[in-house]
C-alpha positions as CSV (number, residue, x, y, z in Angstrom):
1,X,0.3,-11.7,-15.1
2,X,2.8,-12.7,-13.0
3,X,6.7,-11.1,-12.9
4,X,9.5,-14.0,-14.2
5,X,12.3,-14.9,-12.2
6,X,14.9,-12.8,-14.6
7,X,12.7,-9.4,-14.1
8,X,14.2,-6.7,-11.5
9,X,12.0,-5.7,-8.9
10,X,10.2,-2.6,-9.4
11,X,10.7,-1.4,-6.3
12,X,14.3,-2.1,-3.8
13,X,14.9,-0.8,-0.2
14,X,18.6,-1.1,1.1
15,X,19.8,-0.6,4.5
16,X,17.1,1.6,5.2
17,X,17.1,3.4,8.8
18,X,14.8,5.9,10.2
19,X,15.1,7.7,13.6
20,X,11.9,9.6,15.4
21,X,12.2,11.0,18.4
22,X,16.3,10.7,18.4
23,X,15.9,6.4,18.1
24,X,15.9,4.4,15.4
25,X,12.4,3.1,14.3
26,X,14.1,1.3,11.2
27,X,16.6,0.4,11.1
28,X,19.3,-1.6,8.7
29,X,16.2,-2.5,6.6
30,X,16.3,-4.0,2.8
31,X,13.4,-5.7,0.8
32,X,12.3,-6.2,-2.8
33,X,9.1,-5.3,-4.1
34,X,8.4,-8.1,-7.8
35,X,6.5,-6.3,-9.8
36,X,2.5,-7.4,-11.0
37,X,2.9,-9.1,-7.5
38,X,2.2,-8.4,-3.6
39,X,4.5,-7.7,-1.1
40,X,3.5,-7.9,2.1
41,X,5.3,-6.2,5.5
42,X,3.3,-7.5,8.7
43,X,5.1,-7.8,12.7
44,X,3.7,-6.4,16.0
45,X,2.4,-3.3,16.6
46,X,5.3,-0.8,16.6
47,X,7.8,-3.1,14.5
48,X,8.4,-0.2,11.6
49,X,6.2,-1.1,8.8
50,X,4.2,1.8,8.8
51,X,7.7,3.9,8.7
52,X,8.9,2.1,6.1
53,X,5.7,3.1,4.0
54,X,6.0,6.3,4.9
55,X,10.2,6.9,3.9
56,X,9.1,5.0,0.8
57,X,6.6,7.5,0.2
58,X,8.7,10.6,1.2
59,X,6.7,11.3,4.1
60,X,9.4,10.8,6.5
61,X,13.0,11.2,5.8
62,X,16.2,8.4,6.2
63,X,18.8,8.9,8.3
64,X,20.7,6.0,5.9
65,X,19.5,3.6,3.1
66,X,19.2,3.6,-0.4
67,X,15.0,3.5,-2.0
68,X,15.1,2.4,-5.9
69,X,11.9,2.2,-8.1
70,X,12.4,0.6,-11.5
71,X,16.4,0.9,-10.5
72,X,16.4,4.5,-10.3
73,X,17.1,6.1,-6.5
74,X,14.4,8.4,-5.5
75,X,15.3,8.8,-1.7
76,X,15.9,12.4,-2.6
77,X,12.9,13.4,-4.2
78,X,9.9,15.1,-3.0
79,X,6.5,13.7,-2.3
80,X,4.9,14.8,-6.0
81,X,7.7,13.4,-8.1
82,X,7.7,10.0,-6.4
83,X,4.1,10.4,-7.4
84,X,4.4,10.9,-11.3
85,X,6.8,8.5,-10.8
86,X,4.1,6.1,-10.1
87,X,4.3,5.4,-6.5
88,X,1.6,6.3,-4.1
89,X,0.8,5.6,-0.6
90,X,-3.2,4.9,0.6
91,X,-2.9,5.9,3.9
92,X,-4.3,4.5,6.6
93,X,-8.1,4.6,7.6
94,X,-10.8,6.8,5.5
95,X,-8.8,10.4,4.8
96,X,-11.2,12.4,2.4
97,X,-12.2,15.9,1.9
98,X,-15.9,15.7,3.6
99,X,-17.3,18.5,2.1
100,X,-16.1,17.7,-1.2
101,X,-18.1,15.7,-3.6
102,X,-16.6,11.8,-4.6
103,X,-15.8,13.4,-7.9
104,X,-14.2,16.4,-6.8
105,X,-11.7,13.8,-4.3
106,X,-11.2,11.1,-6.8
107,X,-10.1,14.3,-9.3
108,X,-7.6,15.5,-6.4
109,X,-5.6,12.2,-6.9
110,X,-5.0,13.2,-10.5
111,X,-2.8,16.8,-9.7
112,X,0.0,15.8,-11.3
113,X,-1.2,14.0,-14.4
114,X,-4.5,15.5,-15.7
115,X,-4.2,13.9,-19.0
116,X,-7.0,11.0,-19.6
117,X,-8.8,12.4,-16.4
118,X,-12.5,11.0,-18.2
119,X,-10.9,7.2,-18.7
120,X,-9.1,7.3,-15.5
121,X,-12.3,8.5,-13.9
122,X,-14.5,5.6,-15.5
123,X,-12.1,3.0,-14.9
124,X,-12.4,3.7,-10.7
125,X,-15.9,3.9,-11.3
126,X,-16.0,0.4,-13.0
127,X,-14.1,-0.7,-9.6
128,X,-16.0,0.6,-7.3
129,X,-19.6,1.0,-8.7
130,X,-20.9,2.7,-5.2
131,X,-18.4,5.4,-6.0
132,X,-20.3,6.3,-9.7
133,X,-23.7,6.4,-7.6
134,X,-22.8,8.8,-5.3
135,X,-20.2,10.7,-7.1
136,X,-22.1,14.0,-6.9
137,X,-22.4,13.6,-3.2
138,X,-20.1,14.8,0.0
139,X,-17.3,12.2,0.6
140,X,-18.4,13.0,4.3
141,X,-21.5,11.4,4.1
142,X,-20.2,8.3,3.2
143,X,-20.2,4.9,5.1
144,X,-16.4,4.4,6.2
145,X,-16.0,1.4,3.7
146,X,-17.2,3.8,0.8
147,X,-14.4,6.4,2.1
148,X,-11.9,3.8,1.7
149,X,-12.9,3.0,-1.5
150,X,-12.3,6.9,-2.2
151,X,-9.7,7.1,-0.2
152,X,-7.6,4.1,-2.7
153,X,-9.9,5.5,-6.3
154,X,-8.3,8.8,-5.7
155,X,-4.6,6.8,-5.5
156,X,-5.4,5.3,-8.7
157,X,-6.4,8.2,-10.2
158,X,-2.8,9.3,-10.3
159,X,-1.9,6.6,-13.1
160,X,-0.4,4.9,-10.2
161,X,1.8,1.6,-10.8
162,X,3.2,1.0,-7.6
163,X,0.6,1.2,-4.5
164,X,1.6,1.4,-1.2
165,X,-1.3,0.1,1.6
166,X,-0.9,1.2,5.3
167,X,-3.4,-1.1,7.1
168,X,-5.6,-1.9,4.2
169,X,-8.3,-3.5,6.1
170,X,-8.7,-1.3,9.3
171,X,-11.9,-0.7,10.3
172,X,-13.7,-2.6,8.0
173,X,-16.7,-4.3,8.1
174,X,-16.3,-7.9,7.1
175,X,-18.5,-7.2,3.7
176,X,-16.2,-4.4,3.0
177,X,-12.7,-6.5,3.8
178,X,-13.9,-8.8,1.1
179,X,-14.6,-5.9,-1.5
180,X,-11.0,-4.9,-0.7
181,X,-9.4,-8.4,-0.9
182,X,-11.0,-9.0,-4.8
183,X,-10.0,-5.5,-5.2
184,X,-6.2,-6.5,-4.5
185,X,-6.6,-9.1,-6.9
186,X,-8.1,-7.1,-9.8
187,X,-5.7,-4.5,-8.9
188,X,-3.2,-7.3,-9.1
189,X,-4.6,-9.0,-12.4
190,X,-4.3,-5.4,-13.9
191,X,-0.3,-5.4,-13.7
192,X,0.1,-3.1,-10.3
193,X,2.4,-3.6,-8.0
194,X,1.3,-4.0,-4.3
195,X,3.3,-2.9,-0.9
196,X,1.0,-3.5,2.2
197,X,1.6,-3.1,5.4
198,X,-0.8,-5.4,8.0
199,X,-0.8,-6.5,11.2
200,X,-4.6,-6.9,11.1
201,X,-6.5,-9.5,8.4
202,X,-3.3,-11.0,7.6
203,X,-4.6,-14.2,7.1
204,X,-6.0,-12.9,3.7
205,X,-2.9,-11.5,2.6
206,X,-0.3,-14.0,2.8
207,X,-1.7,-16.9,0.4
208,X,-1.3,-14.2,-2.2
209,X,1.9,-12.2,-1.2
210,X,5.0,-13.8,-3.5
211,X,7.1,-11.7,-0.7
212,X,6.4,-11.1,2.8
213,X,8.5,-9.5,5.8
214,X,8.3,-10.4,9.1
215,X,9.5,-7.4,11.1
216,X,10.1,-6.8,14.4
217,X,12.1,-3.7,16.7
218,X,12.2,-1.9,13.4
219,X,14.2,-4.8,11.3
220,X,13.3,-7.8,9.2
221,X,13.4,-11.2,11.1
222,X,11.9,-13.4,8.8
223,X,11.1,-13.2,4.9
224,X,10.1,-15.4,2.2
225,X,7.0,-15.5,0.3
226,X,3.4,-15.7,2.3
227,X,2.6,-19.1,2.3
228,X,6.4,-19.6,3.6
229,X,5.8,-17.3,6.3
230,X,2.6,-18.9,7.5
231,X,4.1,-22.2,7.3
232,X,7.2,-21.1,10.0
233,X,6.1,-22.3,13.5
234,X,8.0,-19.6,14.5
235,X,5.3,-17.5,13.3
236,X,2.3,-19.7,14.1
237,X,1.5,-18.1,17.5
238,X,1.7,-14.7,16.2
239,X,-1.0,-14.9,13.5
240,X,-3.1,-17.3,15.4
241,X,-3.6,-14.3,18.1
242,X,-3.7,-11.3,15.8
243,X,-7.2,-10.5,15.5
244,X,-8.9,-12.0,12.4
């Protein structure tokens, strides 16, 4: 389903600025976020989209900017409440417990809503059907593809409604960044709300991102939706060199 022109996003950043290291890594930034759609952030290596992510998240913490989901501000609030909330960030590359079976990490995304655990449970498995055959064994053993798919099951095992994707294809094997793609678009099909973050694969992303961000030196350069973005010649040597 697909949001109407009259909706609100669900999720707004405004004048957004981050400094690391005494610089700013972000800096002035604002973007919407439609929901039931994809939002896509993609630039250079080093232009600020996986900061943005992160303050989003309340990993890292703004030096200025306003960060509204469903209109309410949550700059101010920890990590866990963004999370009830509904927002969560899959992180970057394959981060599971090793030693701890697929079940017992897919149940670690549900610590602050335990209610429904059984549904939410079958509903990953229904995603990811590898997951459900190796549920009783160590994430650690896993192929790197199969620890992604844990690494995203145990974000949806929150109840989450907004998803936030740092790099969703790194490290991928081609058969894998397929999975992922139709994943987005059941994920998609299912009413979520989709932030990623990609300077890799991008050519997969953009036909279906209704909003996309160019940035660049920690600031947004171009926007408009992904097809728009593909279209700018500006643009056209930048994702004809990015690695496909």
């Amino acid at each position: 389903m697909s949001p109407t022109a009259s909706e609100p996003p669900r999720l707004e950043v405004r004048g957004l600025t981050v400094i690391l290291r005494g610089r700013p890594v972000v800096e002035g930034l604002s973007l919407t976020a439609p929901p039931r759609a994809l939002t896509l952030l993609t630039g250079p290596n080093g232009a600020g989209k996986s900061t943005v992510l992160r303050a989003v998240a309340g990993l890292a913490t703004p030096a200025a900017g306003r960060i509204l989901l469903d209109g309410q501000p949550i700059e101010g609030l920890p990590v866990w409440e963004r999370v009830a909330r509904g927002l969560v960030l899959v992180p970057e590359g394959m981060e599971v417990f090793p030693d701890l079976s697929v079940e017992e990490n897919l149940e670690m995304g549900a610590y602050v809503r335990r209610q429904d655990l059984a549904r939410r449970l079958a509903e990953v498995y229904r995603l990811f059907p590898d997951l459900a055959e190796r549920r009783h064994l160590p994430a650690g053993v896993l192929s790197g593809g199969q620890q992604r798919m844990v690494t995203l099951g145990r974000g949806l095992m929150s109840g989450a409604r907004v998803l936030l994707f740092d790099e969703p294809f790194l490290g991928l094997s081609p058969r894998f960044v397929k999975l992922f793609r139709q994943v987005f678009l059941t994920l998609l099909g299912q009413g979520l709300t989709l932030v990623a973050a990609s300077q890799l694969e991008t050519h997969l992303l953009l036909p279906e991102a209704q909003a996309a961000y160019f940035l660049d030196q920690g600031r947004v350069v171009k926007a408009g939706s992904g097809p728009e973005l593909a279209a700018d010649p500006e643009l056209a040597e930048f994702f004809h060199t990015v690695p496909a």
